[in-house]
N, C-alpha and C positions, 0 to 999 in steps of 0.2 A: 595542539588541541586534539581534543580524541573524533574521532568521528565513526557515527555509525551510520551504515547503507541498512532506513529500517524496508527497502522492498526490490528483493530480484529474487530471480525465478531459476528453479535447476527444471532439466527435460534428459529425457531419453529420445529423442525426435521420431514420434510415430504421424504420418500425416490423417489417419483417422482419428485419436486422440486429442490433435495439434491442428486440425483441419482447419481454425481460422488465419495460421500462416499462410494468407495466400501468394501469391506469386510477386506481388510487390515486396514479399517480405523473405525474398529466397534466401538473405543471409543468415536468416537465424534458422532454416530449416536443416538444423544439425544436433547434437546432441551439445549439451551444456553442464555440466556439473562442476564440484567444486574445484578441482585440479586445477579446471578454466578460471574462476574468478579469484580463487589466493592467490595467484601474481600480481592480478591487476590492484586488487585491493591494497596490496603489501604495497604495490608501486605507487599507488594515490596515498597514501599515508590513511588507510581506511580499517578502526582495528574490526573491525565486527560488523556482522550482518542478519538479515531478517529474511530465510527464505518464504514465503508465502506461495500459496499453492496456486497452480495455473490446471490442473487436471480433475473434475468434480469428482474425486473417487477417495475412498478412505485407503485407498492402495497407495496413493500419493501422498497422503499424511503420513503413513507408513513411513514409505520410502524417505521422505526428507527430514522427519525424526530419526531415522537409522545414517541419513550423512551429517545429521548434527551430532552425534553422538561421534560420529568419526572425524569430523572435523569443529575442532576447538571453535574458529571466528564464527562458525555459526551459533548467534546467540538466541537465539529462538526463531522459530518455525508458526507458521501461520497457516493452519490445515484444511481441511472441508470437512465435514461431515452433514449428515442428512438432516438437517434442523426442523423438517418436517414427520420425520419418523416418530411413530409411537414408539421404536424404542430407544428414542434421542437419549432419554434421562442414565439407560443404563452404558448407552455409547459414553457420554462424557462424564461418569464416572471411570470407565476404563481408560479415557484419555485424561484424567488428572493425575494418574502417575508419572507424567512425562513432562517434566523442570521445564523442560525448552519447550514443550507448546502451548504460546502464547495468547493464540485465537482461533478465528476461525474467518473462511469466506465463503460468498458463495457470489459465483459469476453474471451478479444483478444486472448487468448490465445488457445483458443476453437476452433477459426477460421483459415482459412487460409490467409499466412504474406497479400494478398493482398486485405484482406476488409477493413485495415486499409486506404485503399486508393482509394475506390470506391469514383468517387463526391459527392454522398450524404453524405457519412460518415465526408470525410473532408470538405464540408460544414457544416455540424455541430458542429465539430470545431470551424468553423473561426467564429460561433455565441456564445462562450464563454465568450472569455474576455471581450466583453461589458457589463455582468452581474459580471467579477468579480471571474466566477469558474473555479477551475482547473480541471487538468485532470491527472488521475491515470493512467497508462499504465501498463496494465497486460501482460505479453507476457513471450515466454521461448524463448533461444537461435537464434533459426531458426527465428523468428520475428523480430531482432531486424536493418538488412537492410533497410527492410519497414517502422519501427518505425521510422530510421535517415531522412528519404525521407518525412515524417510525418511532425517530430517535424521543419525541416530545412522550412517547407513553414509558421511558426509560431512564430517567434523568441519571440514577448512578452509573449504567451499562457504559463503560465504556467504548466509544465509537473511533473509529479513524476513517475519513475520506480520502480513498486510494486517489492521486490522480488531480489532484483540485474539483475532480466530481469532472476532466474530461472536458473541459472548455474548447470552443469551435476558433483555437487561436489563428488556424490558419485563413478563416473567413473573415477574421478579426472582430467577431460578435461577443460582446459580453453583459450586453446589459441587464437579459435575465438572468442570465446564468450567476451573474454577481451577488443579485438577489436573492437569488434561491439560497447562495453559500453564506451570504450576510445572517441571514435566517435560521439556518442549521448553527454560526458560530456564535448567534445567543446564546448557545446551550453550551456550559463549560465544560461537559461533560463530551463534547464533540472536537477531536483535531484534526488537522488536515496535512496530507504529505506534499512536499513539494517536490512529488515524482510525475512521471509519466508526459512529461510537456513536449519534448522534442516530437513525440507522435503524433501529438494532436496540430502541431505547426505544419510547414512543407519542407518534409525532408530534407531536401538539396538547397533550400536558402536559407532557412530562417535565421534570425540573429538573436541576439540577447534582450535589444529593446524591443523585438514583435512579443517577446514572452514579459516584458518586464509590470505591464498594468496588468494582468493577472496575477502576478505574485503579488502587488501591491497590496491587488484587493484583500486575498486572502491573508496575508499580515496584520495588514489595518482591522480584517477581521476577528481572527484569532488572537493575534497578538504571535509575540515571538516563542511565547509560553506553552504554544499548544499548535505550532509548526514542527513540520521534521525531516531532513533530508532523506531522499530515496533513488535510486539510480533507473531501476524498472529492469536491470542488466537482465537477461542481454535483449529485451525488447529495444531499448534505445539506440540499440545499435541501428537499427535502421535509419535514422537519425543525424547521431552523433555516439563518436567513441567517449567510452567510461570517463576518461580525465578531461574530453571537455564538456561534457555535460557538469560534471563534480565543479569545475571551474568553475564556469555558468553561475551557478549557487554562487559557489565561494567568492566572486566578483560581488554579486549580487549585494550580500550582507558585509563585505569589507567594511560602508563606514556606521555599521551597527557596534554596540560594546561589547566586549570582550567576551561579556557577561551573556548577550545575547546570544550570539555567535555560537556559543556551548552550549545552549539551551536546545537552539534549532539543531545542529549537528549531532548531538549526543544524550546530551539532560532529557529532553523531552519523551525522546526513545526507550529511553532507561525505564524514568515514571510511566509510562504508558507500558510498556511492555513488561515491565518489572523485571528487570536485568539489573541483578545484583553482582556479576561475574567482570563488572569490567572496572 
């Protein structure tokens, strides 16, 4: 079965850059690029990948367009750019030459719920889908009111929620938060990664059943149709290594069909991202 990793992150590790690696996270304060994740990918049976940007700078869309280009598994790139700029519209004409980049992000989560909704911001939005790219939706709990407010003046755009939107799994609270993502997965135009959990649990214990009613929800929500595997590498290292996070999943959906199973791991990826290459 093909599998694609649609969310990990390359760095040059600068700690002003990178300044929310804080000291609990001293593993990953190192450089990461692709050299690093082709073995492990190759070793998990992982054919392709989705770098997505961790740095707010169009230096870093740059940069990770130029190692897609050098490195094949990278099947598209997830960039930033200034969605507030007056000169957004001619920014993302000069980034529709570039095959592999497939969206954009901007680190919502950082912000407060209501920048996602300044005019500038949601005009920059509404100049996406005439190029064709998505949008990745970073955000935890408390954002995700705003995000429904967002995504609802958008219905073609579309969205991926990085993260399951960042659930307080290790407090084991979900009952708003389940809400909010029920609410966002009305909208079929909305999917969600089943990345980034090992961080939001407790590092040194978690198990598979502390994460399992969150993935539930989100399933139940979306459906298998419009879920998608994500690693978060090498954020999850602090966590859990690459093969048992991938497990984790791959446990997870074992007594789902065959059919499912490809959708979540690879289909969904493809459709969304538009990855014809694999």
């Amino acid at each position: 079965m093909t599998i694609i990793d649609t969310h990990q992150h390359y760095w040059k590790y600068d700690p002003v850059n990178y300044a929310w690696i804080n000291d609990d996270m001293a593993v990953i304060r190192q450089d990461f690029l692709p050299a690093d994740l082709q073995p492990v990918l190759a070793a998990n049976g992982v054919a392709a990948s989705i770098a997505v940007q961790a740095d707010q700078t169009e230096q870093e869309t740059d940069c990770l367009l130029q190692l897609a280009d050098d490195n094949p598994f990278i099947a598209g790139v997830v960039g930033w750019v200034d969605l507030r700029s007056p000169q957004l519209a001619e920014r993302l004409q000069h980034y529709a030459q570039f095959s592999k980049l497939k969206g954009f992000r901007h680190v919502l989560q950082g912000e407060e719920p209501s920048f996602m909704l300044q005019p500038s911001f949601v005009n920059g939005i509404a100049q996406l889908q005439a190029h064709g790219f998505a949008y990745d939706i970073l955000i935890f709990p408390q954002h995700l009111p705003a995000a429904l407010q967002l995504v609802q003046q958008f219905p073609e755009q579309g969205f991926v929620i990085d993260h399951l939107a960042k659930p307080y799994i290790k407090q084991g609270l979900i009952g708003e938060w389940a809400s909010g993502m029920k609410a966002l997965a009305a909208h079929t135009n909305v999917y969600c990664k089943i990345s980034g959990m090992v961080t939001e649990a407790d590092w040194r214990n978690w198990t598979a059943a502390d994460l399992h009613p969150y993935i539930d929800t989100v399933v139940q929500a979306f459906g298998t149709n419009r879920c998608m595997f994500g690693s978060d590498w090498p954020v999850c290292l602090v966590a859990a290594a690459y093969d048992k996070w991938l497990q984790t999943v791959q446990d997870y959906f074992a007594g789902f069909s065959t059919e499912e199973q490809a959708m979540v791991f690879a289909g969904n990826a493809k459709h969304f991202y538009q990855i014809d290459t694999l």
